[in-house]
C-alpha positions in Angstrom: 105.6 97.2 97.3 107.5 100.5 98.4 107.7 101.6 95.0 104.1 101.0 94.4 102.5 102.0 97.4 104.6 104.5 99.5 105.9 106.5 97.1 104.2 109.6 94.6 105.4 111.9 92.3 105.3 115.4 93.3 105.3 118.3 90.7 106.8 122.2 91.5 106.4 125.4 89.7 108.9 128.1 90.4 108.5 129.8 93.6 107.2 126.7 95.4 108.0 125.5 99.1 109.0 122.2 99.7 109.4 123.1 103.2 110.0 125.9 105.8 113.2 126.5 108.2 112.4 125.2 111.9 109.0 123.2 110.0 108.0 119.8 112.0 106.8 117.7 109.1 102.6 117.1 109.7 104.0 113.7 108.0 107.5 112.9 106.9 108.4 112.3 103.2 112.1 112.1 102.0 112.5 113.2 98.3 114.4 112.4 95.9 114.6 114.9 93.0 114.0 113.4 89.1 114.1 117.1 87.5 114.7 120.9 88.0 116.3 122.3 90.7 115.7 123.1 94.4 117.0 126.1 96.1 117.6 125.0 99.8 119.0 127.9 102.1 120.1 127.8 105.7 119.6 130.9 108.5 123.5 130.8 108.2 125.1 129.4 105.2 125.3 130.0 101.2 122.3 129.3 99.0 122.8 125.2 97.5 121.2 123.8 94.6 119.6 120.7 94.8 119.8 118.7 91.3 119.0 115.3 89.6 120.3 112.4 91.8 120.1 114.2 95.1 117.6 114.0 97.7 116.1 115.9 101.0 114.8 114.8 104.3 116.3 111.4 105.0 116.0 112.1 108.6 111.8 111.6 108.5 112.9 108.2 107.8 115.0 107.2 111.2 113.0 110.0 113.5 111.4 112.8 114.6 112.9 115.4 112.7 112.7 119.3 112.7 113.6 120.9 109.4 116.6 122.9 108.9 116.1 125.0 106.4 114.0 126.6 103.5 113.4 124.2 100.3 112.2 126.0 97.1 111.3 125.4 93.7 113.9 127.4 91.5 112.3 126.0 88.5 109.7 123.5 87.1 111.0 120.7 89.2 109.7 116.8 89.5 110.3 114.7 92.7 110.1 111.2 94.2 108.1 111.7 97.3 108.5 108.7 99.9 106.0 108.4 102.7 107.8 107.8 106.4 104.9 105.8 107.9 104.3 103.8 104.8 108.2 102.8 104.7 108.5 102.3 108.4 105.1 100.1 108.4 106.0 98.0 105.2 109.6 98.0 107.0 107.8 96.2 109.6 106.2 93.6 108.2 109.9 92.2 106.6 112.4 92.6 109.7 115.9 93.1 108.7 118.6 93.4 110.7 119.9 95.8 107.7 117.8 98.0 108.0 117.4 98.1 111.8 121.7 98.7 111.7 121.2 101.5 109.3 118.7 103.4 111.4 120.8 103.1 114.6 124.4 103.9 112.6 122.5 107.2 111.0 121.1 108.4 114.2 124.3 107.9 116.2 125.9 109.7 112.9 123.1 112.3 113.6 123.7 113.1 117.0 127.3 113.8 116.7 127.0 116.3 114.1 127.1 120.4 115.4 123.6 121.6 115.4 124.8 124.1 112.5 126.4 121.3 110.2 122.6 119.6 109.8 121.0 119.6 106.7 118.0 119.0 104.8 119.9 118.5 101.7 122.0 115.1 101.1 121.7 114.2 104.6 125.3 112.5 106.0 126.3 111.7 102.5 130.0 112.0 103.4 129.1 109.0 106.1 127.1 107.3 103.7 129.8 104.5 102.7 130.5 104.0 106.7 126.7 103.5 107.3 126.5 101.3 104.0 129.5 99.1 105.5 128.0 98.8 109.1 124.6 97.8 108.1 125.9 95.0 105.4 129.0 93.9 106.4 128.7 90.9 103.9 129.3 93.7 101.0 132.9 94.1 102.7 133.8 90.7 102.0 132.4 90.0 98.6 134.5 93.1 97.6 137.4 91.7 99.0 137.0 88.0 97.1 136.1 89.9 93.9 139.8 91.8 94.0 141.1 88.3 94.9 139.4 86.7 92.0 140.2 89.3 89.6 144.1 89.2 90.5 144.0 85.5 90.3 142.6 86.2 86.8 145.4 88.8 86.1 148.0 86.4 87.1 146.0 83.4 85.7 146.2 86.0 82.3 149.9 86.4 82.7 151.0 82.7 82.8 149.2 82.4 80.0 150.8 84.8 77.7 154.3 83.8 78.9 153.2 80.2 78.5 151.7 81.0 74.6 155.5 82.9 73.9 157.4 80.3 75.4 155.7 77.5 73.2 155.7 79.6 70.4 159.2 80.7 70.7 159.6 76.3 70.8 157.7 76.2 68.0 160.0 78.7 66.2 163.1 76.6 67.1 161.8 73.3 65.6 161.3 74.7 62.5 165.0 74.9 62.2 166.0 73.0 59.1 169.0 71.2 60.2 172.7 70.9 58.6 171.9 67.4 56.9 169.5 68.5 54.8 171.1 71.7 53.6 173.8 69.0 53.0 171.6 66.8 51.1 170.2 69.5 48.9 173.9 70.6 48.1 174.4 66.9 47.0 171.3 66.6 45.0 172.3 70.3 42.8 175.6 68.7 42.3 174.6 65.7 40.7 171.8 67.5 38.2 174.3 69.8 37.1 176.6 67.0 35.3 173.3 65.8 34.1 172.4 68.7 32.8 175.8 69.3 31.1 176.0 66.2 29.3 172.7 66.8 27.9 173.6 69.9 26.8 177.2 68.1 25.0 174.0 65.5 23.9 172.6 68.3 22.0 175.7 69.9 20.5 177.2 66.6 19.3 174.2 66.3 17.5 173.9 69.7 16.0 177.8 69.0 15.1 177.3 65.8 13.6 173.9 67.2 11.5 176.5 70.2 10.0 179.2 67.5 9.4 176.2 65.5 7.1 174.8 68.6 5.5 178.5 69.6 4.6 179.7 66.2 3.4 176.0 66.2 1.9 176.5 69.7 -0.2 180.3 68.5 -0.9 179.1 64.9 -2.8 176.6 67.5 -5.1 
């Protein structure tokens, strides 16, 4: 419903204000910037470069806020514009204790920064993570059970693959052909070999005793 209702796209050309140093927003919008760049410049600071990903004005979200600085178009840039009153009244008709713990976390956050420290531009992204954690805690633990569960899977992983060696290194073992048959198999070669010889003496008694007839054969012509 925020998506659809309280929020527009907003188009720049080069040269364009966003907004104006010491500016109290008629209505607050927080932007979020989709293409370009925005030049965003302090009374007392260096010139910064908004990009893709970033975003400006969170504060109008949380409460009345007073612009710090000078937001311009450096180039043909596209933003996300999200209404304050929209979010805060759709806000309103979901209560969450989220986002209730968020608003109070960022405003302390807010009022402990020095006065020349606040910015338009990526608002308390430093604290961002320590908001994040304060308003759902819950995340905190689900990160902690997922490192659990993935080092049970590690060590699950490594039992495994010393289990796998182990049995194959077994398995290796068994295949070990064992003295009695190398015994056996010497046996069986040494009784083919007389075999083998004999039929071979067979073969040469014959071809002695076929010589002897063709001799004795030749000698009665």
């Amino acid at each position: 419903k925020v998506c659809h209702n309280g929020v527009h796209v907003l188009r720049m050309s080069v040269g364009d204000v966003l907004f104006s140093d010491l500016e109290v927003p008629a209505y607050g919008r927080m932007f979020f910037i989709t293409g370009g760049c925005i030049q965003y410049l302090k009374k007392k600071g260096a010139v910064q470069s908004g990009r893709i990903g970033q975003w400006l004005s969170e504060p109008v979200l949380w409460m009345d806020w007073t612009h710090c600085g000078t937001a311009r178009a450096r180039e043909r840039t596209s933003l996300l514009a999200l209404d304050a009153d929209k979010f805060q009244s759709m806000g309103r008709a979901f209560p969450s204790d989220h986002a209730r713990t968020y608003a109070e976390e960022f405003t302390k956050c807010i009022n402990t920064q020095k006065t020349d420290l606040l910015t338009d531009l990526d608002t308390l992204e430093e604290q961002l993570p320590k908001l994040l954690q304060a308003a759902f805690p819950e995340l905190e633990g689900s990160d902690s059970e997922s490192d659990e569960s993935s080092s049970s899977d590690e060590s699950n992983s490594v039992e495994k693959k010393s289990s796998l060696k182990s049995d194959g290194e077994k398995k290796k073992i068994g295949f070990k052909v064992p003295d009695t048959l190398h015994s056996t198999a010497q046996s069986k070669s040494k009784k083919v070999l007389p075999a083998m010889s004999a039929k071979t003496s067979i073969m040469g008694g014959r071809a002695s005793k076929h010589k002897k007839d063709k001799d004795g054969a030749l000698m009665g012509r």
